[in-house]
N, C-alpha and C positions, 0 to 999 in steps of 0.2 A: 504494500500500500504506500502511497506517495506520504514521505515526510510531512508535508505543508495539513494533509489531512487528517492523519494520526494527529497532529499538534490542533486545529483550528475546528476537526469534532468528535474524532474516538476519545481523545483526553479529557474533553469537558465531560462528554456522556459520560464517562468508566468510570468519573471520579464522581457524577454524578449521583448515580447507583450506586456508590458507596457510601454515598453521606445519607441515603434513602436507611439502610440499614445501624447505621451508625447510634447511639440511643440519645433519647432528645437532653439530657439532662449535660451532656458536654453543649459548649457553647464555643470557646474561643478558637478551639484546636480545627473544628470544623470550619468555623470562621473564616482563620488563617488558610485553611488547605482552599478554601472557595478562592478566597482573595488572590492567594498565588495565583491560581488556574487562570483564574479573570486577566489577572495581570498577563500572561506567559501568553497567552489564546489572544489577548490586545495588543500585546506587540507582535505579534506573528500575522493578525488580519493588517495591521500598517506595515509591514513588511510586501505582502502580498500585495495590496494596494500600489507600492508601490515600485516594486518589479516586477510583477504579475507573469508569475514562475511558472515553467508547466505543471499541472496537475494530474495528467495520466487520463486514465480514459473515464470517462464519462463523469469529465469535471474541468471546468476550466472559470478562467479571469479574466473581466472583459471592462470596458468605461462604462457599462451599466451596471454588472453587482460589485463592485468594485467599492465605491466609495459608500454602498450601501450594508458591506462585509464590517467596512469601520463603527459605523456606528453601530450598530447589532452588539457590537463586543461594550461602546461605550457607555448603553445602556445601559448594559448586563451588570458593567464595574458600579457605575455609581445606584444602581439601585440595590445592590450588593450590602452597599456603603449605609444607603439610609435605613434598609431594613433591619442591619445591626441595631443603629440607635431606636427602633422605632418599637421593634417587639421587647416586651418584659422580661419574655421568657426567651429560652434556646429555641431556636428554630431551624433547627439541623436538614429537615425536610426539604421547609420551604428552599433554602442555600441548593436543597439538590436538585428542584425542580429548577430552576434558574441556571443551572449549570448546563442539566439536561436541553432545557431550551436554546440557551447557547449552542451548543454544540452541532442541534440539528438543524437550529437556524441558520449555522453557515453552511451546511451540508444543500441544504436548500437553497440558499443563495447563491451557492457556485457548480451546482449539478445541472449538466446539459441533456439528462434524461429523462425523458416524462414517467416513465413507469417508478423510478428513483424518487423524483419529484412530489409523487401521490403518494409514497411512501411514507417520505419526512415529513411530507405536510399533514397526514393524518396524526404521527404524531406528536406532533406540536396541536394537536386541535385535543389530545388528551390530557399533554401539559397544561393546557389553558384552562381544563376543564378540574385537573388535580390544584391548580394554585388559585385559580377563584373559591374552591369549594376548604381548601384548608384553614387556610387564616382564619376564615368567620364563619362557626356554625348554621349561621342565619341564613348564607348564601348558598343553600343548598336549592330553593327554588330558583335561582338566578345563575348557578351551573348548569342545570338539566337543562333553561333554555338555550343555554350557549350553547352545551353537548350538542341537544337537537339541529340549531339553526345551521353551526358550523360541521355539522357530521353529516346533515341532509345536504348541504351545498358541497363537500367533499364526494359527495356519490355523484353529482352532477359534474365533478372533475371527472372521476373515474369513466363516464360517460362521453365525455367530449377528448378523453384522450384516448377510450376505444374505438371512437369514430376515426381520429385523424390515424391510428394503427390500421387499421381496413383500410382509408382510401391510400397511405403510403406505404404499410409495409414496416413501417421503422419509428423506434424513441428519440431518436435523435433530434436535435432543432436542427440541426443545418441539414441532415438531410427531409426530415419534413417540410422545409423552408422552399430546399429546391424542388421537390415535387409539389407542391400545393397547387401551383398554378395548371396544374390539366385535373384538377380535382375537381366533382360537382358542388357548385356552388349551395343549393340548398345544403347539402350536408355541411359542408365548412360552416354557415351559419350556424346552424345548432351547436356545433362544437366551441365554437368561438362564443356563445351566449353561454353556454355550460364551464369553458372559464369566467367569464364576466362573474356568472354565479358566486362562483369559488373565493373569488377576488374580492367581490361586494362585500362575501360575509365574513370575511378574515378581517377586512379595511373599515367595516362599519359604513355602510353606502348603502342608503335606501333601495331596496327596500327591506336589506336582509339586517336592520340597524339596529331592531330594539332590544337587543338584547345588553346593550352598549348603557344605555338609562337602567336597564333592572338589576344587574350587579353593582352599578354605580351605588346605592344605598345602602348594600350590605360587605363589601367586598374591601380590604384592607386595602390603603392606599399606596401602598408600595405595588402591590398587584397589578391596580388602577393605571400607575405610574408606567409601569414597566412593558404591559402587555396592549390592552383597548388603545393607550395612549402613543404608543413609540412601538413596539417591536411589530405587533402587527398590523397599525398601520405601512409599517417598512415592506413587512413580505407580499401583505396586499396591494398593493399599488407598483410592486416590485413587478408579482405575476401579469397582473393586467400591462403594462408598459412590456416586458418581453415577449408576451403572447403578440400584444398590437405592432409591435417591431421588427421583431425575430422573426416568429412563426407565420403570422399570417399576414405579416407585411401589407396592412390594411392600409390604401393612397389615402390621401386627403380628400374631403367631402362625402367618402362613404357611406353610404346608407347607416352601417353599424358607428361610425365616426361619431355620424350626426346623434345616434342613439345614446353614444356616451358622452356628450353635449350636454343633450337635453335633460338626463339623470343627474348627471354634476351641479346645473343649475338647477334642479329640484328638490336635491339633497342641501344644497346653500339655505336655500330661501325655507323650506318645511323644518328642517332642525334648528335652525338660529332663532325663526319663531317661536319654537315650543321651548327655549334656552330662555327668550325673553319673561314668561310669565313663570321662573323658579325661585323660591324661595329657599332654596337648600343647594349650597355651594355643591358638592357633590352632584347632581345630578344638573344642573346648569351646565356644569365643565363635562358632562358625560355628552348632552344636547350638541355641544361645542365640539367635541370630538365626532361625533357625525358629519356636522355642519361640515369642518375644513375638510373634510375626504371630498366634496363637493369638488372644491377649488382643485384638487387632483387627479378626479378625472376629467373634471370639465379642459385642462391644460392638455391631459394627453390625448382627449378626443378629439383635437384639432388636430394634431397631427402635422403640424406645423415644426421647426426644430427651433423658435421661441416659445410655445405655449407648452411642449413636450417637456424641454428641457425647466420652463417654468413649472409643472406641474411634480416635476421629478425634484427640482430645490423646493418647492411647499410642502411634498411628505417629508423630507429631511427638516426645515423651518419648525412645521408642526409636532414632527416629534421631540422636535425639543424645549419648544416653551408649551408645551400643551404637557409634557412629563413636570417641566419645572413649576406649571399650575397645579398639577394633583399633587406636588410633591409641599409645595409653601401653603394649599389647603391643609395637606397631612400636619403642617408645622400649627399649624391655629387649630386644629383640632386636639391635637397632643395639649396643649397650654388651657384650651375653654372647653374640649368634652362637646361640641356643638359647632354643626357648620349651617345652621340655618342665621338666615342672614338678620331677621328682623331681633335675633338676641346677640349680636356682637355690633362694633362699632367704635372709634378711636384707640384702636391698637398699634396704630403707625408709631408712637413717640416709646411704648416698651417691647413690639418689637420690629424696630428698624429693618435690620437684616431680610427680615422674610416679604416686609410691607417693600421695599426694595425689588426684590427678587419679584414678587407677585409684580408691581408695578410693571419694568421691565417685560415681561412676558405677557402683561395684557394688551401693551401696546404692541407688542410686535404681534397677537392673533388678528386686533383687530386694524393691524394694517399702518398702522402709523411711521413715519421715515423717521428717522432712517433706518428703523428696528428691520429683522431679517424678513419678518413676515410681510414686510412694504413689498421687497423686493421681490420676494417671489408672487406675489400677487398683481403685481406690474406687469410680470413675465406674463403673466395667464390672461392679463387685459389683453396685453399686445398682440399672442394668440390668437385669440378671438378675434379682435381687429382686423387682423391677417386673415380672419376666415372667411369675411365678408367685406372684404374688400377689392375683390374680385370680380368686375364689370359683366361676366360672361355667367354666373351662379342667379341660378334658378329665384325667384321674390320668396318663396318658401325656404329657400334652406337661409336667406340673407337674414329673416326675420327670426329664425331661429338660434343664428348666433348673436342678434342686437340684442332679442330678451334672454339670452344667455350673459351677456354683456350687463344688462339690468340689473340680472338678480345677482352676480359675484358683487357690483360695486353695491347696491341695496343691503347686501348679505352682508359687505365690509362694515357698513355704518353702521346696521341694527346690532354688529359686533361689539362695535365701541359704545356704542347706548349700552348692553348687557354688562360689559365690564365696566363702565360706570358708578352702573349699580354696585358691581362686586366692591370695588375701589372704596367706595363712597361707605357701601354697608356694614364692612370690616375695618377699615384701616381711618378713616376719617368720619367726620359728623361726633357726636354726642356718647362719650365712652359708657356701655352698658353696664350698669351693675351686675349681669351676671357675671361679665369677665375683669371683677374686680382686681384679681390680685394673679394677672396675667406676667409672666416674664417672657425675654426670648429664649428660643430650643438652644439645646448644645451646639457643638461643632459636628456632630456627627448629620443633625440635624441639617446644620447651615451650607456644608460646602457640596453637597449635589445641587443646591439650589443656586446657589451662588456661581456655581461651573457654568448649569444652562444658562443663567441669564446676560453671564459673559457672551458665550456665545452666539446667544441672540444680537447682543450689538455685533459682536465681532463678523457675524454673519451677512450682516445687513450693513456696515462700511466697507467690508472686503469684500461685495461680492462678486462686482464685477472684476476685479484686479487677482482675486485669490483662488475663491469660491469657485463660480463657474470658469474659470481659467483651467486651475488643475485638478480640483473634485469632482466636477459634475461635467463629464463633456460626451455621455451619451451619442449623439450627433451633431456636426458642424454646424455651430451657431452663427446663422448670418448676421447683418444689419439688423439693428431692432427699430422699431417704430418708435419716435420721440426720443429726448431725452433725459437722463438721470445719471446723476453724476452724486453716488452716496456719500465720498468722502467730501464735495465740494457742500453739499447741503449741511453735510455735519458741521463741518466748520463756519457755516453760516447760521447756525442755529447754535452753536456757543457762542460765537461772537454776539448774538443778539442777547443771549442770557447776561453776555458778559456786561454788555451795552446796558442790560437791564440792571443789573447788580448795581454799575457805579452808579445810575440814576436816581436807583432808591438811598444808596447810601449816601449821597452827597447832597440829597436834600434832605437828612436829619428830620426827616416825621418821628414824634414821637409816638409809639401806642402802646396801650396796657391789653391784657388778658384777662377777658373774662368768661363768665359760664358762658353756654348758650341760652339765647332768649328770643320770643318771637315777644312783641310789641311791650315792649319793655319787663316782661314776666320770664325766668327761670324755667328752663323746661324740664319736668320728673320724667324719669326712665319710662313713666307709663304716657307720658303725651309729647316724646322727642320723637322727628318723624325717623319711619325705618325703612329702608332700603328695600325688606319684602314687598312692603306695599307700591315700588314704583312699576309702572307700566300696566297695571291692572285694569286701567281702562282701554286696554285693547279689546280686553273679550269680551265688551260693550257692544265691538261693530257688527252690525247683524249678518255679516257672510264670516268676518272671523271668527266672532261667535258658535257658529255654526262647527265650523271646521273645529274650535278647538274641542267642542264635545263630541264629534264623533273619534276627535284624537282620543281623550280621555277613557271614551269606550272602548278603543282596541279596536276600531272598526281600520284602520290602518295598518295595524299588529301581524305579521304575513304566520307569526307563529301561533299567536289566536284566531287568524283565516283557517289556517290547516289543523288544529285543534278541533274547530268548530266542524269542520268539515268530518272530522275523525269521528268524531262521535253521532253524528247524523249518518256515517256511513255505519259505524257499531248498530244503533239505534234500528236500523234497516235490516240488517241482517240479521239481528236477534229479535227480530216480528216476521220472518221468514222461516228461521227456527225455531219454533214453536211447539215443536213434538206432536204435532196433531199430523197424520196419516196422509188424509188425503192432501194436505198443503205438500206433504212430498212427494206424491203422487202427478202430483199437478206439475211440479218442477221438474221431475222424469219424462213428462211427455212433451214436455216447451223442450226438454233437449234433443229428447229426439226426434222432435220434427224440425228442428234448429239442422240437426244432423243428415236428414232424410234432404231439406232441401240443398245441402253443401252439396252432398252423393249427386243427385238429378242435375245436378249442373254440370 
């Protein structure tokens, strides 16, 4: 077996498995052995990144999983890092499930075989399903739906790559790649929706998404962190990008192009809504984790090598201040025991570090410069522009990427309205007496958060000179539409701080501090306004209205569609079986003359 793979996934899995058996009551020694490994397996995916060495047969290193190998491992180290601080107890297990995941996640990352592929990927869909369900007894209803969703959409993998084995003969991407084009066309569709499937449910993309809000309330936030938020959004938006690239080398304006267009901006605009009316930090930031898959595929359905390669730096962007949001929610949870928003409030001044960190990463979801998520949601404008900007495209597909075009920049702003909220309801406004005697977290606590939120700036000034230069070069980035220029902005927006600074200082206002008060009255903890309560008169409007109660019903729910269907088909069948004689009788002659007429034909 090739070096680079023993090292980048039999080591993590072996040692994996060993810490599975290991007994929970050790804590540091397992610790330590995770930590190495993370470490040893992190420098060996930057190695590979960056010489991209052969690998042997049926595994190779390319500009698309490449810089997606790196971060897979950087997750792995820093949530490694906070889950020590975070649990009370030893958690030896969880350490192995994390390792396990690593390990097969680069096995999946760098495997060029599809039958290998459905392999790892199933399971990593068990891993997900043992590290949701561990941490919190509670989240045993919120494993089973993810079991379900991501196991039903794993058989639709299986499905679409037993098609493309029939019409080719072969596992291969390159060689499926070269035979595709004398293949029939209806058949490549279904196989190609049977990956989308796959891709959706791993990535959280409507409509296989809710399972992404139902764990979000029971499910430990290192979990949250590691997996919904950053790893698998990684592998999903991975497969969908190699499938549209690689395999089935789908042109620009494609019927199925257009199709992952139109989902992207549906996923934008239906998730950020349902984010805007939450009162509980947790599942807002799960809402939000939907929402940005949007922005993901909406980039690579264009098909463009601007909107592609912007789609492909927004799942990297998002898994990192979308991890370093669950991770600085876990920090004010740890301190207040509560993330519903209408009991916290002025926690910015005891604890800095996290209100920092959260800061940071809310402007970079919701799009603000120079933050990293500016930039890659520029990329996916431009995209889009690019799609319809083409003189000789049908008024149908042009109006399809304008109101694609609508709902990402709609989707950006309703973004920054929601973290607003978050901002304003945690960290600023009128400090709650419940979180009276609040401090900030440790350092265990502090520096995964602290790591992403560097990186978020550093993401979004370097990214055109760094970022996309030598991380992300999937396909030849031509000319983009407009300009942006991150480091010139940046330095235009300290100067203007700066400009601001001496202006306030050099005119000597003097002011004092005092409570908060509305018309000159003191406000008590029970009539300071709360941050739950903002945006609530949306569900006033009588079509959103509408929409949000059949949201609330599950009539959207694809695992309560097939639920309900299950049991109306049970229901059926067991009024059929009934034990009464002649009802079987009757079903004996409907076959046989079912059969009599197959024969006569």
């Amino acid at each position: 077996m090739n070096f680079y793979l023993l090292i980048l996934g039999l080591l993590p899995v072996t040692c994996g498995f060993v810490l599975l058996i290991i007994p929970e009551r050790w804590k540091k020694l397992p610790f330590l052995v995770s930590f190495a490994i993370t470490t040893i397996v992190f420098y060996y995916q930057f190695y590979v990144f960056l010489f991209k060495p052969s690998l042997g047969l049926h595994f190779a290193v390319d500009n698309l999983n490449a810089f997606i190998l790196i971060f897979a491992g950087l997750f792995s180290f820093l949530t490694l890092i906070y889950s020590y601080a975070y649990f009370q107890r030893s958690i030896t297990t969880m350490w192995g499930y994390i390792l396990l995941t690593l390990g097969v996640a680069n096995l999946t990352i760098l495997t060029t075989n599809l039958m290998l592929l459905l392999v790892f990927w199933g399971f990593l869909g068990i891993t997900l399903y043992l590290m949701i369900n561990y941490a919190s007894p509670q989240a045993a209803s919120g494993s089973k739906k993810t079991f379900i969703i991501v196991g039903g959409a794993d058989a639709f993998l299986l499905l679409g790559i037993g098609i493309l084995w029939k019409l080719t003969g072969s596992f291969e991407f390159s060689k499926i790649s070269t035979q595709i084009t004398n293949c029939p066309t209806n058949w490549l569709v279904i196989s190609f929706l049977c990956f989308v499937v796959a891709s959706f449910a791993k990535a959280g993309a409507f409509p296989f998404h809710t399972w992404i809000p139902e764990i979000s309330e029971t499910t430990s936030i290192p979990v949250l962190a590691y997996l919904p938020a950053s790893m698998d959004k990684l592998l999903g938006i991975y497969l969908l990008a190699r499938v549209s690239l690689d395999i089935f080398k789908l042109p620009q304006y494609h019927p199925l192009a257009q199709f992952l267009v139109i989902i992207g901006a549906f996923t934008i605009i239906s998730a950020v809504m349902m984010a805007l009316i939450q009162h509980n930090l947790r599942k807002l930031l799960s809402y939000h984790a939907v929402s940005q898959v949007g922005y993901m595929v909406l980039g690579i359905g264009t098909l463009n090598p601007v909107g592609f390669i912007g789609g492909l730096f927004h799942m990297l962007n998002n898994a990192i201040y979308k991890s370093c949001l669950f991770l600085s929610a876990g920090n004010v949870e740890r301190e207040t025991k509560t993330l519903e928003l209408s009991q916290l409030g002025g926690l910015s001044r005891v604890m800095p570090w996290t209100f920092t960190a959260m800061l940071v990463s809310a402007l970079s979801i919701s799009g603000v410069p120079p933050f990293n998520g500016f930039y890659s949601k520029w990329m996916v404008y431009q995209g889009v522009i690019s799609g319809f900007s083409s003189p000789q495209l049908p008024f149908f597909t042009k109006l399809i990427y304008i109101l694609a075009l609508t709902a990402a920049v709609v989707g950006s702003a309703l973004t920054l309205a929601s973290f607003l909220k978050v901002i304003y309801g945690i960290f600023l406004g009128q400090k709650s007496e419940f979180v009276a005697k609040v401090k900030e977290v440790s350092k265990g606590f502090l520096f995964p958060v602290i790591t992403l939120s560097i990186l978020c700036i550093v993401f979004g000034i370097f990214a055109q000179p760094l970022i996309l230069k030598y991380l992300i070069n999937p396909v030849k980035l031509n000319n983009q539409i407009g300009f942006w220029n991150p480091g010139l902005a940046t330095l235009l927006i300290l100067l203007a701080l700066f400009i601001g600074g001496l202006v306030f200082i050099s005119s000597r206002i003097k002011f004092r501090t005092a409570d908060t008060f509305i018309g000159g009255e003191s406000l008590s903890d029970d009539t300071r306004p709360r941050a739950g309560d903002f945006y609530n008169e949306i569900r006033t409007f009588p079509v959103i209205f509408r929409i949000y109660n059949l949201a609330e019903r599950k009539l959207f729910d694809i695992y309560e569609i097939c639920l309900k269907i299950t049991f109306v088909l049970i229901r059926f069948l067991r009024y059929l079986h009934n034990g009464v004689l002649p009802t079987y009788l009757v079903w004996c002659l409907i076959g046989m003359t079912i059969l009599f007429l197959k024969m006569i034909r």
